[in-house]
C-alpha positions as CSV (number, residue, x, y, z in Angstrom):
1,X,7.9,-16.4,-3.8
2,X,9.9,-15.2,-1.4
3,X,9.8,-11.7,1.1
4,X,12.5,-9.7,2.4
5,X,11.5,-7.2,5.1
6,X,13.6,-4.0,5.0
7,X,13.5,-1.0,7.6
8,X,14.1,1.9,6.6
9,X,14.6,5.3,8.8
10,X,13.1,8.8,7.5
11,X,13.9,12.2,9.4
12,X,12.9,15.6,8.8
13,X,15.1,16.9,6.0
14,X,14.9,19.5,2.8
15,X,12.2,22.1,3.2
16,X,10.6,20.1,6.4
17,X,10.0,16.8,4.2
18,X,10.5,13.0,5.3
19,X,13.3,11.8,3.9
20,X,15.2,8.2,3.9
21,X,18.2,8.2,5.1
22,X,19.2,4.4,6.1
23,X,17.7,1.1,5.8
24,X,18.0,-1.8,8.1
25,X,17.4,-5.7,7.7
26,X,15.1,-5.2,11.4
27,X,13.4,-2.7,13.5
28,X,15.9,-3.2,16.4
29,X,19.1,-2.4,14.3
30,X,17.3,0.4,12.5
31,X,15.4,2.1,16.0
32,X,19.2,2.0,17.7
33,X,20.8,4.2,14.4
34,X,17.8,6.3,15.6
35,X,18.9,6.2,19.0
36,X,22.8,6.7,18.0
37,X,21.9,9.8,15.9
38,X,19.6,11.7,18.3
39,X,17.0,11.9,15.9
40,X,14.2,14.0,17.6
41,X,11.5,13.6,14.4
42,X,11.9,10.2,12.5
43,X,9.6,7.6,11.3
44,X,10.6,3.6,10.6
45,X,8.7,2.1,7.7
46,X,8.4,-1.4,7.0
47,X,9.0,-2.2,3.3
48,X,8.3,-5.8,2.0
49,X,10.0,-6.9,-0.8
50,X,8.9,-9.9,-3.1
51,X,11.6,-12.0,-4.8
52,X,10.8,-14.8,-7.2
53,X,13.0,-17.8,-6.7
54,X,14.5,-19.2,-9.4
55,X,14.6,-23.0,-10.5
């Protein structure tokens, strides 16, 4: 099995709730679109995603 590691960037949005708004393949990309936006409340989660290989 195989794991892909996807970044992905929430900020404050709709009625003061997290909400995703990119995704990145690492931290570094996704913590510079923070950067580039000005983003004053975000959070960066780390989602790992499990792909069978195929024969």
């Amino acid at each position: 099995m195989k794991s892909t590691i996807v970044h992905i960037v929430s900020t404050i949005g709709f009625e003061n709730e997290m909400e995703a708004v990119a995704a990145f393949s690492t931290y570094e990309k996704a913590y510079d679109y923070v950067k580039k936006n000005g983003f004053s409340s975000f959070h960066i989660d780390e989602l790992i995603i499990d792909e069978e290989e195929e024969d």
